[in-house]
Structure formats: structure tokens, C-alpha cells
N, C-alpha and C positions, 0 to 999 in steps of 0.2 A: 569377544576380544575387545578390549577397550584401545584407544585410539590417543597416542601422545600428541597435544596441539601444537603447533608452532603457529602462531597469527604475527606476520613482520608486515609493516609498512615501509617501506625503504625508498627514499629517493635516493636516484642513481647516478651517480658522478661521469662513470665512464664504462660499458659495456666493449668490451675487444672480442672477437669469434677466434680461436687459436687453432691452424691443422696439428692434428697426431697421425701416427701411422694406427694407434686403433680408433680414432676418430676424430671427433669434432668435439673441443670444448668451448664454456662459453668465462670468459674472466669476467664478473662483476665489479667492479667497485664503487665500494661507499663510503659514507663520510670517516666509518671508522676502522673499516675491513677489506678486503678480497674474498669473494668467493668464485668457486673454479666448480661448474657445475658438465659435467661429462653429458654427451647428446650421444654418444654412440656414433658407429660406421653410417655415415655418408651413402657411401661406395661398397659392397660388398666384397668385392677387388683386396686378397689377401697382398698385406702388402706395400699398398698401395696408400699414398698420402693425400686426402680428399683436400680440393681447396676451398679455402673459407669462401662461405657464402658473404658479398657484401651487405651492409648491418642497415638494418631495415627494420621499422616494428612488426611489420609480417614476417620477416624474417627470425628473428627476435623471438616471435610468439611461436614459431614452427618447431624452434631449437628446443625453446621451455617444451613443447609439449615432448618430444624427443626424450630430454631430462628426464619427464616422468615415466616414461615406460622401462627406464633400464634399473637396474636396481644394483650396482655395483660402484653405486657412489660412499665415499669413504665418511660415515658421518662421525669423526671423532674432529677431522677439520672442516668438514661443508655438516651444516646440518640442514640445510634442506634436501633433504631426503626426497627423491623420485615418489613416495607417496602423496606430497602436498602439491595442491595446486598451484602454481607459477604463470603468470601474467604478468605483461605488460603492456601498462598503459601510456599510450605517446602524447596524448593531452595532456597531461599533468606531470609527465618523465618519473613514473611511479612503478614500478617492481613492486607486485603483493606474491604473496608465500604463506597460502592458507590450507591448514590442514580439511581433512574430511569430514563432515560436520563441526565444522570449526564458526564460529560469531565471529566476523570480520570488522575490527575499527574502518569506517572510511574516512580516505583523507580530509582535511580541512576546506581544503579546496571545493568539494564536493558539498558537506557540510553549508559551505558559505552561498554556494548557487541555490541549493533546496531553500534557504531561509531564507533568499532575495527572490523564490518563485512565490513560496507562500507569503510574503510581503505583498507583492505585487499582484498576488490573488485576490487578496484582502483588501486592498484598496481599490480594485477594479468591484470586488461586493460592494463596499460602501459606499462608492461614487457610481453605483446601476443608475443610469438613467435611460432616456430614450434610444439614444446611441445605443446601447447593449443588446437591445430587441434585434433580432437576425431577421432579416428583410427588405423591403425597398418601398417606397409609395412608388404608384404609378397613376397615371392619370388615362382616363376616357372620355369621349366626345359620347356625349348621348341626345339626341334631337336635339344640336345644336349649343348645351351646356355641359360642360366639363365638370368630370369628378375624381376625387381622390380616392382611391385603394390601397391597401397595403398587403403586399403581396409578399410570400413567406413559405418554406416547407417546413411540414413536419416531419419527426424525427426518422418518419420510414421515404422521405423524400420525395415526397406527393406534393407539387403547386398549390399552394390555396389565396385566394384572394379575397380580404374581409375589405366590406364599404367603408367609408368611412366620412363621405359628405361631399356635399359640393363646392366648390373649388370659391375659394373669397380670399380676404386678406390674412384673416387670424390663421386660416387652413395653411396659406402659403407662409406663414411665420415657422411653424411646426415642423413643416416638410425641411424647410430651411435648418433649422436649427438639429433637426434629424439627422440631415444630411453634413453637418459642418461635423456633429458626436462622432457621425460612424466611420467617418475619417480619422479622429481621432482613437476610436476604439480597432482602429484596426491594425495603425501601427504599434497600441498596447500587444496586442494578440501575435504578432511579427516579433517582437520582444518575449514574451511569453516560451511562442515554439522555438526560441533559438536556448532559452534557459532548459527547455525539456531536452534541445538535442544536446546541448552541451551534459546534462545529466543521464541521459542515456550513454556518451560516451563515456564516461565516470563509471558505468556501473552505479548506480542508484540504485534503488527497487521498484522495476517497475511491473505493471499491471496490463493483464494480458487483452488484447485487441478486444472480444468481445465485450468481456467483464467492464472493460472501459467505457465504451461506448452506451452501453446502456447505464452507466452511474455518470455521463457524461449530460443524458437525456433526462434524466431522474434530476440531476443538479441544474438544467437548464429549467425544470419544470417549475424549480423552487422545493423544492423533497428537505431541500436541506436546511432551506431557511424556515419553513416552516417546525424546526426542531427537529427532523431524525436525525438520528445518528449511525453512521456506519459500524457495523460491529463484526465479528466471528477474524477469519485469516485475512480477507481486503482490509481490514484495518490494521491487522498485527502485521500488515506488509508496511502503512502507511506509517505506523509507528517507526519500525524500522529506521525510513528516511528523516522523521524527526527527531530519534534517537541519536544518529549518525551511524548509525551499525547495520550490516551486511547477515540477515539471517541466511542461516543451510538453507539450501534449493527445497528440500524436506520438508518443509512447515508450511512451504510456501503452494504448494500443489489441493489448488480448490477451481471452481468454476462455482462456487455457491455462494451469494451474494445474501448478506445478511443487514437488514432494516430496522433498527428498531424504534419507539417511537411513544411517548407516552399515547393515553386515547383521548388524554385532555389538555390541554394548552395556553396558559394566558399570554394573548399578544395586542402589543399595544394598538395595533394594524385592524379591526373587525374584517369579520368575512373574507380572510385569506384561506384558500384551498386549492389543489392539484388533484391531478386526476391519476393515478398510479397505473388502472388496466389500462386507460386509454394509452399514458404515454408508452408501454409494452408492447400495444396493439399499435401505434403508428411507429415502430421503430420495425417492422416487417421482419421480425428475427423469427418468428412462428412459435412467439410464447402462448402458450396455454394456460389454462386455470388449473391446478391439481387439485381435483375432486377429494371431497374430505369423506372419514367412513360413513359420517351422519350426513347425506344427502341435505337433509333442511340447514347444514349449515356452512355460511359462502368458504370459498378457499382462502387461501392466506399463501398460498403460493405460487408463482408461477412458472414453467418450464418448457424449455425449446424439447420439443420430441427427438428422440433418436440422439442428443449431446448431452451434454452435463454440464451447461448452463441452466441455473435456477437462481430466483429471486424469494428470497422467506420474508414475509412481513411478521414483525418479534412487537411484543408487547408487555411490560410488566404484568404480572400475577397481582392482585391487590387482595390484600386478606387472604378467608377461604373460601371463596368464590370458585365457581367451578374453572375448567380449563378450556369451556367453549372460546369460539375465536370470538374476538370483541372487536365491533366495527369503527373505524376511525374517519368522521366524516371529513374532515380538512384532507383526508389522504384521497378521498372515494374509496376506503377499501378498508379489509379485514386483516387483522392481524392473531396472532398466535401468543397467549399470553404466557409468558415463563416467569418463576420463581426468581429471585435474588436479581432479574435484568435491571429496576430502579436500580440499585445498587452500582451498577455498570453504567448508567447513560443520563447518571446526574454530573451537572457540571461539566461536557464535555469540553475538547480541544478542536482546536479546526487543524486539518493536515491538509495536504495537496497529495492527489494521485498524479504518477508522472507515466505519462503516453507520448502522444505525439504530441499534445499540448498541455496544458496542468485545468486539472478539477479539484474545485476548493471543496472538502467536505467534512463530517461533524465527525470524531471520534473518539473514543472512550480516555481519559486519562490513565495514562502509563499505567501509575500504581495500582488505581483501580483496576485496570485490565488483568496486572497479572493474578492480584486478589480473587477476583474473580473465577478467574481459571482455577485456582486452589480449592476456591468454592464451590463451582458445579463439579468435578473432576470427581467429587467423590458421589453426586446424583445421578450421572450416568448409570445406567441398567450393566450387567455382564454383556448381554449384545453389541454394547457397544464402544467396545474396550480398544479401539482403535481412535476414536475420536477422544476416549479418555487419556491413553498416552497424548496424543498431540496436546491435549490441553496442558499438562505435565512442560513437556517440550517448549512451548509457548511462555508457559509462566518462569522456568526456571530461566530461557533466557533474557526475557525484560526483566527480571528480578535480576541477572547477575552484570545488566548496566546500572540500573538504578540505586542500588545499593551501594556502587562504589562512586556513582555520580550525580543522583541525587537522592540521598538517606530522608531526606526532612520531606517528600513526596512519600515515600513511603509508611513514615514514623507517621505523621497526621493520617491517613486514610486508615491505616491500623488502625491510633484511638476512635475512629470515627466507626469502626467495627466491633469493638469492644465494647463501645456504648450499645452497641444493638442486641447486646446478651450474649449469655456462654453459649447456644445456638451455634451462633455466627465463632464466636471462637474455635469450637470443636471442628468444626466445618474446615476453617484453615488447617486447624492443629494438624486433622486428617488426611490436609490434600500434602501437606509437608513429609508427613507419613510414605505419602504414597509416590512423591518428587525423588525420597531419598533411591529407589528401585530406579529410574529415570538417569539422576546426574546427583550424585550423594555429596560433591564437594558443597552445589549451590543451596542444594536442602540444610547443608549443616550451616554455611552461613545465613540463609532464610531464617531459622529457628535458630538464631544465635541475634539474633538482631532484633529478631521481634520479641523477643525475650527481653533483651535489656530497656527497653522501650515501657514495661510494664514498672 
């Protein structure tokens, strides 16, 4: 049974709570209407005229959720209809009224805090200096002469203490000028979590505690700067909030953390590297190696036992080259090479994950992403027709902002696939094919748009 959407963003003028003798309504108004949304009996009490609860966002939200379980609302004058979800939000004085898998616009509001967090990401990367390193110097008396250390946990929260020399003038410049950064980086960081909580109250998209935490470890290692890029659903979350758009709960349900990462890299920097098991292995989460079926060869994955948290390390396929995992020494580790992934994690974008604080990290471009999805969607096996839908799912919704918000994002990454052979054409033509069974409005604009482009 398909599902009519209503997605309204409504700022709200004036909420009234009204008693009836069969219940409790609630009057809306807005800039250019009234709506009168029925909560039902209160009081079970035949008869009886419940009194209005006083108006309160908790209260507010009680009534909405009330709305939704009656189903004798009149929708020729109220059309939100007890099937759609109703919230409100008291930070921004916002009523939204979003169907069930419904793409939700977010407010501007909202909008505007994500792009002053990733601003302010971006310049805390570009300005890393001493300050940024999490730690403290400390000093010790040894037979009489003083020395410095730098004392520091890693990411499973274990003390460590590295030397660092004996105590003089140049030493005492460093310590100094350490100390003046980290004051300053800490009121960045106080700024930072007030942007995440103010976006957490918005409803943003955010990313779940564990997932976080370990791409929080992975981004402190340098994973990011050293070119990976985040890819698979963590990213189609992050998109989302650079989008401004609210995807279905649905798409969003993963605990699998996806890496990927050329195995070669020019950087202007020599002998930059991170350690990927180790940083796993000091975040004390109880990740493992997932044994591959060829013994002789290392894993490319790793996994907390007994949850479904997992880390995949992805690597472009190059030619025809087998599919053995290819070792990435700047990573210390192995990765899994797949077909068309170049194609995905050239030129990426940086987004912010939003938790309790924001992580800056690499992510695939819009268009590219949804292309993409178009394009393995149809190399998935029959086994695994679940993760084929969701790729479906995935594409047709960043296809159906994109196309009405940014067409010229899409029109160049098209010719850019076109140039790569009929191949790569049939590949799309195919996954549009198979979008149409999924969401047939976005498939026919998909292939109405790439079409004129030609």
C-alpha cells in the first residue's frame, strides 16, 4: 500500500489547547491558516469536560502524539491526518508534520548551525597545531635534574607518559606556548559542543554513540587526513545534514563503518602514517580481526564480538587484478578492493558527524554517491537483495534533492560517466530500471534528466 506524503515545515504563531466534552483539541495557528487537530478523551469519564492541560512543549508534544493514535480526524479541513508524525520543537518554535518514510526539509535554522559547525571544523584542521595534541607536559626531579614529559591517554583511556628531554629554556618556550594553545583550543571545543547540542536539539542526523566514538579515534589518528574517506550509510547520514534534509529512520539503521581509501597517495608531507588496528585496539571496545577464508591472507575487517559494530577497510579494484585484500602501508593495514569504488572517493567533500561534539571527516560527493548506488545496485548477488533495495532507497533519495537543487552537480558527474563507456552507461541505465520498483516518481525524473543531458 503506498503512502500519501505531507512534509510541512510550519512556524507557529499561536498554539490554544481547547476542552470538548469528547476531548481535548489542540488550535494551531499559522501564518496563513488554523488547524484544529482532535487528541481524544483526556478523562475516560462519559460526559465529562476534561480541562485543558496548561501549554508547555512537553505538553504540546503529549497532545501531538495523542493526534496520532485517533484516526477520526476530518481531513477535507485538517489534513494532517493522525497517520503523520507531529512535533514540536521549542527551540526554533517549529511544528513539522512528516509522513511515514517521508524526506523531511530541515529548517534553515538548523541548516545554518551545521554549516557554522563545519566551518569551524575546518578551521580548527587547518590551524592544528601544538594546542590540538590532547595531553599535558609534566615535569620530574630525577637525581637532582628536572625533566619534561608529555603525558596523554590513548583512545581506550590508559596513562601514558612519552620523555621528552630535560628541562632548559627552548623546553620551557614549548611547554609555554603548549600551554597558552590549549587554553585556547579548549574554548574552540566549548563552542563546538554547544553547536552539536543546539543541533541535537533541532533534530539533525545524528550518529550513534559507539559508531561515533570510534570514527572520533580514527579522526584523531589522522585516518582522514591522510585521504580516506568515509563511505556506505555513516556517510549517507552525513550527507543528509549537508544536504539539509532529514532521511527515514530506515536507511539510517547500520552499526557498519565503512573506510575507504586509495592504496596509493601523493602527499606533499613524506612519511605520514596511522596505525588503524592499534587505534581499534586502544579504544578497549573488544574489536577483532575478522579472519579471511584464505588464512595467508590479513583481514580487512574488524568486529566487536557478540554486537554489530564493524569496521570494513574498502579499496578500489584496479584493472583485472585479483580481489585479494591490498595492504595500505600509511594505514598499517589491509583493505578489500571493490570494483567502481575510484569512482566514489575521487574528489571527496568534508562533512561533520554530529554527537556530543562534531568530527570533521571525508565524504563521497552528493552526486557521485547517488550514481554510485545506481551502479553497484545492479552487482549485488540475489543473496543479497536487501542491501540492494537500500542502495535503491539511498539513491533515489539524494537524487530527489539534487536534481531539484543542484542539477549542474549531477549533469557533470553524468558526462564524467559517459566518458567512461557504454559499461558504465548500461550500469546506471539498469539501476534506474530497477529504482523504478522502489519510488517510480524519482526513477522517471532520474531518467528524464539524464536523458536531456545527452
Amino acid at each position: 500500500m503506498k503512502l500519501s506524503i505531507i512534509i510541512l515545515i510550519l512556524p507557529v504563531r499561536r498554539v490554544q489547547i481547547i476542552s470538548a466534552v469528547s476531548g481535548v483539541k489542540l488550535l494551531v495557528e499559522l501564518p496563513e491558516r488554523k488547524y484544529h487537530l482532535y487528541c481524544g478523551p483526556l478523562r475516560p469519564r462519559a460526559g465529562q469536560i476534561p480541562a485543558p492541560p496548561p501549554f508547555s512543549p512537553s505538553n504540546l508534544n503529549y497532545l501531538c502524539s495523542r493526534a496520532r493514535r485517533h484516526h477520526t480526524v476530518n481531513k477535507k479541513t485538517n489534513p494532517l491526518a493522525p497517520s503523520r508524525d507531529l512535533h514540536y520543537t521549542p527551540l526554533f518554535d517549529i511544528l513539522r508534520i512528516i509522513g511515514r518514510h517521508a524526506m523531511e526539509r530541515m529548517p534553515l535554522e538548523i541548516q545554518t548551525l551545521y554549516s557554522e559547525l563545519l566551518e569551524r571544523l575546518s578551521g580548527l584542521e587547518a590551524g592544528r597545531s601544538i594546542g590540538h595534541v590532547s595531553g599535558s607536559f609534566v615535569s620530574k626531579v630525577i637525581k637532582g635534574d628536572t625533566y619534561y614529559y608529555f603525558q596523554y591517554s590513548d583512545p581506550g583511556g590508559i596513562k601514558r607518559q612519552l620523555y621528552i628531554g630535560r628541562k632548559d629554556r627552548i623546553l620551557d618556550d614549548v611547554v609555554k606556548k603548549y600551554r597558552a594553545e590549549r587554553a585556547s583550543f579548549a574554548e574552540e571545543e566549548i563552542g563546538t559542543q554547544r553547536l552539536c547540542s543546539l543541533l541535537r536539539a533541532g533534530e539533525a542526523l545524528l550518529t550513534d554513540t559507539a559508531s561515533a566514538r570510534v570514527l572520533k579515534a580514527l579522526s584523531d589518528a589522522g585516518v582522514f587526513r591522510l585521504g580516506a574517506v568515509l563511505v556506505g550509510t555513516h556517510a549517507f547520514l552525513v550527507l543528509g545534514n549537508l544536504l539539509g534534509v532529514r532521511w527515514p529512520g530506515g536507511s539510517l539503521r547500520t552499526q557498519d563503518i565503512d573506510i575507504a581509501a586509495e592504496a596509493t597517495v601523493s602527499i606533499a608531507i613524506p612519511d605520514l602514517w596511522t596505525d588503524i588496528p592499534g587505534v581499534l585496539e586502544g579504544l578497549k571496545m573488544g574489536f577483532l580481526p575478522v579472519p579471511q577464508l584464505d588464512p595467508r591472507n590479513p583481514s580487512t575487517s574488524f568486529k566487536v564480538r557478540g554486537k554489530g559494530l564493524r569496521l570494513d577497510l574498502l579499496t578500489p579494484l584496479r584493472g583485472k587484478r585479483s580481489q585479494r585484500p591490498v595492504t595500505i602501508p600509511r594505514l598499517n593495514a589491509a583493505a578489500q578492493p571493490l570494483p567502481f569504488l575510484d569512482f566514489l572517493i575521487t574528489r571527496p567533500v568534508r562533512g561533520a558527524i554530529v554527537d556530543g561534539g562534531g568530527i570533521l571527516v571525508n565524504v563521497p560527493d552528493p552526486a557521485r554517491f547517488a550514481l554510485h548506488k545506481l551502479i553497484i545496485s545492479g552487482e549485488r548477488v540475489t543473496v543479497m537483495h536487501t542491501k540492494r533495495e537500500k542502495d535503491l532507497r539511498q539513491a533515489s533519495q539524494v537524487f530527489s534533492v539534487l536534481i531539484e537543487e543542484r542539477p549542474g552537480n549531477v549533469r557533470l558527474t553524468w558526462e564524467e560517466i559517459r566518458h567512461k563507456g557504454k559499461g558504465w552507461v548500461k550500469r546506471v541505465e539498469a539501476g534506474i530500471s530497477a529504482l523504478k520498483k522502489i519510488d517510480s516518481a524519482v526513477a522517471e525524473k532520474v531518467a528524464s534528466f539524464l536523458a536531456a543531458t545527452r
